[in-house]
C-alpha positions as CSV (number, residue, x, y, z in Angstrom):
1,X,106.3,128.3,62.6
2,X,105.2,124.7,63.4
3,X,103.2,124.5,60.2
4,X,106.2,124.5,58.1
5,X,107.8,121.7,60.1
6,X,104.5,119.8,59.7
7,X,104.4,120.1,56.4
8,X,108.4,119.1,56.1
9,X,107.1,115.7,58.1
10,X,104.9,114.8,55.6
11,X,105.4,111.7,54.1
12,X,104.9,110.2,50.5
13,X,101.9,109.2,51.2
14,X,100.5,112.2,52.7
15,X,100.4,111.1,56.1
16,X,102.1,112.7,58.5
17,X,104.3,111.9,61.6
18,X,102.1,113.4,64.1
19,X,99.3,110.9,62.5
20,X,101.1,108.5,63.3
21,X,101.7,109.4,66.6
22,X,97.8,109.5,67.4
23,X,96.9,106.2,65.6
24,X,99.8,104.3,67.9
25,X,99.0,106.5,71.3
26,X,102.4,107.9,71.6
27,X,104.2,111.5,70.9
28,X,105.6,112.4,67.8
29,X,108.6,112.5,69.5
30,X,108.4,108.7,70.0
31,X,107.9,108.2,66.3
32,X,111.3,110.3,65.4
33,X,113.0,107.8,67.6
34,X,111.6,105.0,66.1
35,X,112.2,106.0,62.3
36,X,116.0,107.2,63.4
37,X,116.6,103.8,64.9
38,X,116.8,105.2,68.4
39,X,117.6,102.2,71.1
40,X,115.6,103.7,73.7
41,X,112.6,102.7,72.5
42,X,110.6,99.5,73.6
43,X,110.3,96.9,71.8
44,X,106.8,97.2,72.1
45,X,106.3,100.8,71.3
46,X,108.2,100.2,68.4
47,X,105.8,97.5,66.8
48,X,103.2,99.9,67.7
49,X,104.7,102.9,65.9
50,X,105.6,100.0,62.7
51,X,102.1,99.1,62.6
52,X,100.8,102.4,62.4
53,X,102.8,103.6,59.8
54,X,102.4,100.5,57.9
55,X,98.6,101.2,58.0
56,X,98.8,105.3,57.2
57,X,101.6,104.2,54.6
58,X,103.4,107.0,56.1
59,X,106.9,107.1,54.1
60,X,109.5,109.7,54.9
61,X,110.2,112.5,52.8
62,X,113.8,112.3,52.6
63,X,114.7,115.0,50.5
64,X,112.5,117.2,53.1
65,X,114.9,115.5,55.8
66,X,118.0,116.3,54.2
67,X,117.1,119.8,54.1
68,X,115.9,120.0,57.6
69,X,119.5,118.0,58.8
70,X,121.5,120.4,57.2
71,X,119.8,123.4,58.6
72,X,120.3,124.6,62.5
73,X,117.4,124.9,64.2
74,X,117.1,126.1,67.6
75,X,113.9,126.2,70.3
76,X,113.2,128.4,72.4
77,X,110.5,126.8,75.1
78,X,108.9,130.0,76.6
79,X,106.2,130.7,79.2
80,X,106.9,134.5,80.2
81,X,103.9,136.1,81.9
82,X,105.9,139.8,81.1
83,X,104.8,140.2,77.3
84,X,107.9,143.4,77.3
85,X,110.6,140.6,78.3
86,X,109.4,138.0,76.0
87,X,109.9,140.8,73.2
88,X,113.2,141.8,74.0
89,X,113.9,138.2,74.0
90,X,113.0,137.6,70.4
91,X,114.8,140.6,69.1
92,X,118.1,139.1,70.3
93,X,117.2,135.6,69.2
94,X,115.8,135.8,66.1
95,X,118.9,138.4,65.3
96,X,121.7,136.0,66.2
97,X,119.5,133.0,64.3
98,X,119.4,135.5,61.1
99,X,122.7,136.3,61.2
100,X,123.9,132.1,61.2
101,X,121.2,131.3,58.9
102,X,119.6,129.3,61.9
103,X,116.0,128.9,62.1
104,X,113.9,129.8,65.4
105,X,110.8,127.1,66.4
106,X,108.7,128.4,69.4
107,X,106.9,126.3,71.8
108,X,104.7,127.7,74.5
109,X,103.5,125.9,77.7
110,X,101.7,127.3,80.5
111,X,101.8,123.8,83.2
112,X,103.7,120.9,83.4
113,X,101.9,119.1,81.0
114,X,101.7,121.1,78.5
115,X,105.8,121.6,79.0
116,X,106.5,117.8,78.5
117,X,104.2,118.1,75.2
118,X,105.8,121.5,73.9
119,X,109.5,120.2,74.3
120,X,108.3,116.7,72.9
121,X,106.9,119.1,69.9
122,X,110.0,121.0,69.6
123,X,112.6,117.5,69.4
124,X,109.9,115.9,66.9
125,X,110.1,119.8,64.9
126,X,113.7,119.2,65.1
127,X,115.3,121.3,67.0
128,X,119.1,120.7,67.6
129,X,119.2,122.5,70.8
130,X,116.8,124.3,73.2
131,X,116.6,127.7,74.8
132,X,115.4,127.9,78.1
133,X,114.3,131.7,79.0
134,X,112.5,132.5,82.2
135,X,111.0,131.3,84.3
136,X,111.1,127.9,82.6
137,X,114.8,128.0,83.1
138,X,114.5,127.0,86.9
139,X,111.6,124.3,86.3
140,X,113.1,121.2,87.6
141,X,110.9,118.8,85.7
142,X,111.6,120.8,82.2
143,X,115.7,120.8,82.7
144,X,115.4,117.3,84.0
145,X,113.6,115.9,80.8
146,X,115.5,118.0,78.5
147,X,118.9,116.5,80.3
148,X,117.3,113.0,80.0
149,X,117.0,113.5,76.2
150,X,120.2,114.5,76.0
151,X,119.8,117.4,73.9
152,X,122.2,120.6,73.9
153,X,120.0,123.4,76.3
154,X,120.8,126.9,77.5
155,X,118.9,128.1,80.6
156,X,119.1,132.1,80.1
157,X,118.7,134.0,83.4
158,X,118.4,131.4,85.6
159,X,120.1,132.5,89.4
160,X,121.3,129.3,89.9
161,X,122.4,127.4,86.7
162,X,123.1,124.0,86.9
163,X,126.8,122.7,86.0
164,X,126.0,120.1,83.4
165,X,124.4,122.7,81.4
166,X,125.4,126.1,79.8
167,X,123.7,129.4,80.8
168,X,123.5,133.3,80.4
169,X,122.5,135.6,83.2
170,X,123.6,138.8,85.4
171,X,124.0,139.0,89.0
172,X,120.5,139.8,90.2
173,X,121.6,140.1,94.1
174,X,124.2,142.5,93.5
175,X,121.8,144.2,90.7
176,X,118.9,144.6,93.6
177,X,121.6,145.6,96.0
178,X,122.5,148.6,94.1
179,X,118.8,149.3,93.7
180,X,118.5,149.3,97.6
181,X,121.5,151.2,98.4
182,X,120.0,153.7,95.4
183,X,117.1,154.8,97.2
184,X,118.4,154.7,100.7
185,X,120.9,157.3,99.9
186,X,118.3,159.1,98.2
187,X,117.4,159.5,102.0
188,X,114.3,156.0,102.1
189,X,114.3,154.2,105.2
190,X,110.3,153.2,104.7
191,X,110.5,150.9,101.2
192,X,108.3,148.3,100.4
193,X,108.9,145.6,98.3
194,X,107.4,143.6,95.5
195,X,108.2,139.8,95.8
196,X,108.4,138.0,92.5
197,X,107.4,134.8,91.1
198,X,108.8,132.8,94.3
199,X,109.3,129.3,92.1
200,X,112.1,131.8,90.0
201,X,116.0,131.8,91.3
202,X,116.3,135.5,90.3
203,X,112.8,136.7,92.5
204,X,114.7,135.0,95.3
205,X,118.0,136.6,94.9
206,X,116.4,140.2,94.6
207,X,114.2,139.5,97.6
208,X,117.3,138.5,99.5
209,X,119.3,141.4,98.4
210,X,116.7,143.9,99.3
211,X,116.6,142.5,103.3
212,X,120.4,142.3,103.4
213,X,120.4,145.6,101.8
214,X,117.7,147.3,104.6
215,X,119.7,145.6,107.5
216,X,123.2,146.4,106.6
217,X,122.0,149.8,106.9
218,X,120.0,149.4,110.5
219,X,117.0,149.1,108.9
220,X,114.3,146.2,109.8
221,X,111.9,145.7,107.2
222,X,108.5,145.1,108.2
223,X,106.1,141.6,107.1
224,X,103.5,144.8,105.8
225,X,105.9,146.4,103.5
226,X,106.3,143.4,101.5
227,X,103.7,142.0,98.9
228,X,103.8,138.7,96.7
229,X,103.6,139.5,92.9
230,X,104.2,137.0,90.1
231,X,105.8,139.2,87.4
232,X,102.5,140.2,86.2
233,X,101.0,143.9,86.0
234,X,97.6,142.6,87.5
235,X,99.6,140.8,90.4
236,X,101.9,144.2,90.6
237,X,98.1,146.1,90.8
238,X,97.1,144.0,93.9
239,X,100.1,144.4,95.6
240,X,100.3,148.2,95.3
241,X,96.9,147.9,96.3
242,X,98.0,146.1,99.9
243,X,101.1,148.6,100.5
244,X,99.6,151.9,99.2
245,X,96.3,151.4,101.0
246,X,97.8,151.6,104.4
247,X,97.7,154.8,107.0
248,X,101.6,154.9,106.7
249,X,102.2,154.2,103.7
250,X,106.1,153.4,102.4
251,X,108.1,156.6,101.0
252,X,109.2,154.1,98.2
253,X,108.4,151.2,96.5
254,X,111.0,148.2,95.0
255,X,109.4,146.0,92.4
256,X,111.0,142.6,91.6
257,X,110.6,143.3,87.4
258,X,109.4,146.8,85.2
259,X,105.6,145.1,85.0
260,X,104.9,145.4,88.5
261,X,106.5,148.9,89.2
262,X,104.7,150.4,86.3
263,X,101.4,148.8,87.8
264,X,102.0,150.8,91.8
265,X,102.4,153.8,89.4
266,X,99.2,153.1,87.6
267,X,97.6,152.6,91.4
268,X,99.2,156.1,92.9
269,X,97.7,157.8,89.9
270,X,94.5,156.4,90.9
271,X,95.0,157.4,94.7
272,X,96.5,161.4,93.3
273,X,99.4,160.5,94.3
274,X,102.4,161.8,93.1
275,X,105.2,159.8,91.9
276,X,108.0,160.7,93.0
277,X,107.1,163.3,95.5
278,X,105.0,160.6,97.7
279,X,105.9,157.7,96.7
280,X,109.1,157.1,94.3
281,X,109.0,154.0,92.5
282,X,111.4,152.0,90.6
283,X,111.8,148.7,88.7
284,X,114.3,145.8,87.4
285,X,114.8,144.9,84.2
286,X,114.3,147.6,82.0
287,X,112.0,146.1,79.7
288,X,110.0,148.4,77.0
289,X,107.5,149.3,79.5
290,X,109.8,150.7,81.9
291,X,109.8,153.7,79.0
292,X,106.1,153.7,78.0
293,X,105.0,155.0,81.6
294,X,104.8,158.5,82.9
295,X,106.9,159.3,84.7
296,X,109.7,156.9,83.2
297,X,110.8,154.1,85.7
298,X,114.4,154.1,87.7
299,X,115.2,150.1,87.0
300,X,118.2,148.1,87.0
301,X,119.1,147.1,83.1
302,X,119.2,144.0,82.3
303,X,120.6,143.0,78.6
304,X,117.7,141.2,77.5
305,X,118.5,141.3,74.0
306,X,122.4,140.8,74.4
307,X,121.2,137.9,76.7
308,X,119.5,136.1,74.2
309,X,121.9,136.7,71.4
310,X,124.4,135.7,73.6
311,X,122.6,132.5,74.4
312,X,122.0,131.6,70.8
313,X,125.8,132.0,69.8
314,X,126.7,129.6,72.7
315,X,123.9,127.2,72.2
316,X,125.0,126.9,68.0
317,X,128.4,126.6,69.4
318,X,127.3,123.7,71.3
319,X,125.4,122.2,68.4
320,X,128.2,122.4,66.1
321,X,130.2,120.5,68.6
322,X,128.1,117.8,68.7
323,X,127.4,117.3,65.1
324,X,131.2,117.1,64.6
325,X,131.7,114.3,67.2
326,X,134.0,117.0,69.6
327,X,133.2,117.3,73.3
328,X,131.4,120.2,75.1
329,X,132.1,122.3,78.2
330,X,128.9,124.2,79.6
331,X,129.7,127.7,80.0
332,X,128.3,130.2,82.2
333,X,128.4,134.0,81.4
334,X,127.8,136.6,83.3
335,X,126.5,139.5,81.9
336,X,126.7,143.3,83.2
337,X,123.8,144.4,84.7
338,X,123.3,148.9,85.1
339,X,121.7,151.3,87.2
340,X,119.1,153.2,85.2
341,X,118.0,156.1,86.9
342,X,114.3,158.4,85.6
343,X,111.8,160.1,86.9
344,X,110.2,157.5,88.8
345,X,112.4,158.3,91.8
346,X,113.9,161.6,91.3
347,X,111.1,164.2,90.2
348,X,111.3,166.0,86.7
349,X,114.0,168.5,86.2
């Protein structure tokens, strides 16, 4: 997708603005503020950026600018290590962009450098707004540099979203709650849990909802019945590993997302175990895979697709609101989460 943006920043002279950007040492980001007339920039970084595109005789294509002003484009900064969520995601936001004519740019990052870089990529792109999906949406150095550029951003599935700035999630302490409460009246006292990534708002919430969950019911939960995973299906692997290996191992097992509970399957099929009848498992999310393993996995749904369209509509809303000089509110929705119960935890019928 970046390709075509290149292309659309390419001057008269054939040069382009990310040329530019390496002949002066700054980010192409830096040369759009420069060539808009930004005031932020130093005086001295902009004869640097002047004298570079003097000697490229980079000129800019206007007509390719016009195009791109009057065309919404929104980016979606991603880094989700669950391949199933990052799908789901997509459906719902390249939907809502089809259906306003808006055009998706993706940027991925994988550290913090690489963030500053990809969300310096997607301003220079032009993007008029930026999606924030997990886990990205709780990075403090990624919200705080997109809030210092001032741009319109949506944090979708963030726990705690921040007040200056919209967001889309569901209630992932109640949603683990109901999980808990699931499988203790299936008659589980013994569960082990699955710990997510612990740097992400939600992992935390459905941590905390499973120990509240356990002790409201009289029931003390063990430092060996829980494991850390990081969303991953290798992390989930290890972690079934560590809780199925031991003498007396848990009835049940609660993992933090659909990746890691379809990875203790994958290791009780390796140890003959039979899921449910010794060990039921279950999920959160219900992502793809939560469907693609035998036997199916119990999860909590979350509206990963509705979330993202959701997100999209708000974010355009937002964009629109700016472009026509009017003042924004962040908004927060909440979206319904529901208990989806399979095989995983009740046998086949």
């Amino acid at each position: 997708m970046r390709s075509e943006s290149k292309q659309n920043e390419r001057g008269a002279g054939g040069a382009t603005v990310w040329d530019v950007a390496s002949k002066a040492g700054v980010s192409a980001m830096t040369v759009s503020r420069v060539i808009n007339g930004n005031a932020s920039v130093s005086e001295k970084t902009r004869e640097k950026v002047n004298r570079a595109i003097a000697e490229l005789n980079y000129q800019v294509n206007v007509a390719a600018r016009a195009a791109r002003i009057g065309t919404l484009r929104v980016g979606l900064l991603y880094s989700n290590p669950s391949a199933a969520y990052l799908s789901a995601f997509l459906v719902g936001a390249l939907g809502e962009c089809g259906k306003t004519g808006a055009h998706l740019i993706l940027e991925n990052c994988d550290n913090i450098r690489s963030q500053r870089k990809a969300i310096e990529r997607l301003v220079a792109d032009g993007a008029d707004g930026i999606l924030v999906p997990p886990p990205l949406c709780d990075s403090k150095s990624a919200i705080k540099q997109l809030s210092e550029l001032g741009i319109p951003t949506l944090a979708v599935a963030t726990a705690r979203p921040s007040p200056q700035m919209s967001a889309v999630r569901i209630d992932d302490y109640e949603g683990a709650m109901t999980m808990t409460n699931y499988l203790l009246s299936l008659g589980h006292t013994d569960i082990g849990f699955i710990k997510g990534d612990p740097e992400h708002t939600p992992a935390q919430l459905r941590y905390q909802a499973f120990i509240d969950g356990m002790r409201q019911a009289g029931h003390n939960v063990p430092a060996e019945r829980v494991a850390q995973g990081m969303f991953t299906y290798r992390s989930g692997l290890t972690a079934a590993r560590e809780l199925l290996s031991r003498p007396n191992r848990p009835t049940a097992i609660f993992a933090s997302n659909d990746d890691m509970a379809a990875a203790v399957v994958a290791v009780a099929h390796g140890m003959h175990l039979h899921v449910p009848d010794d060990v039921a498992v279950c999920g959160f999310d219900d992502t793809p895979v939560a469907t693609t393993v035998w036997p199916e996995l119990t999860t909590i749904h979350q509206p990963i697709t509705e979330m993202a369209r959701s997100a999209v509509a708000q974010l355009i809303e937002h964009i629109r609101a700016r472009r026509s000089g009017q003042s924004y509110m962040p908004q927060h929705r909440l979206m319904p989460y529901t208990l989806v119960v399979r095989e995983s935890t009740t046998g086949q019928e």
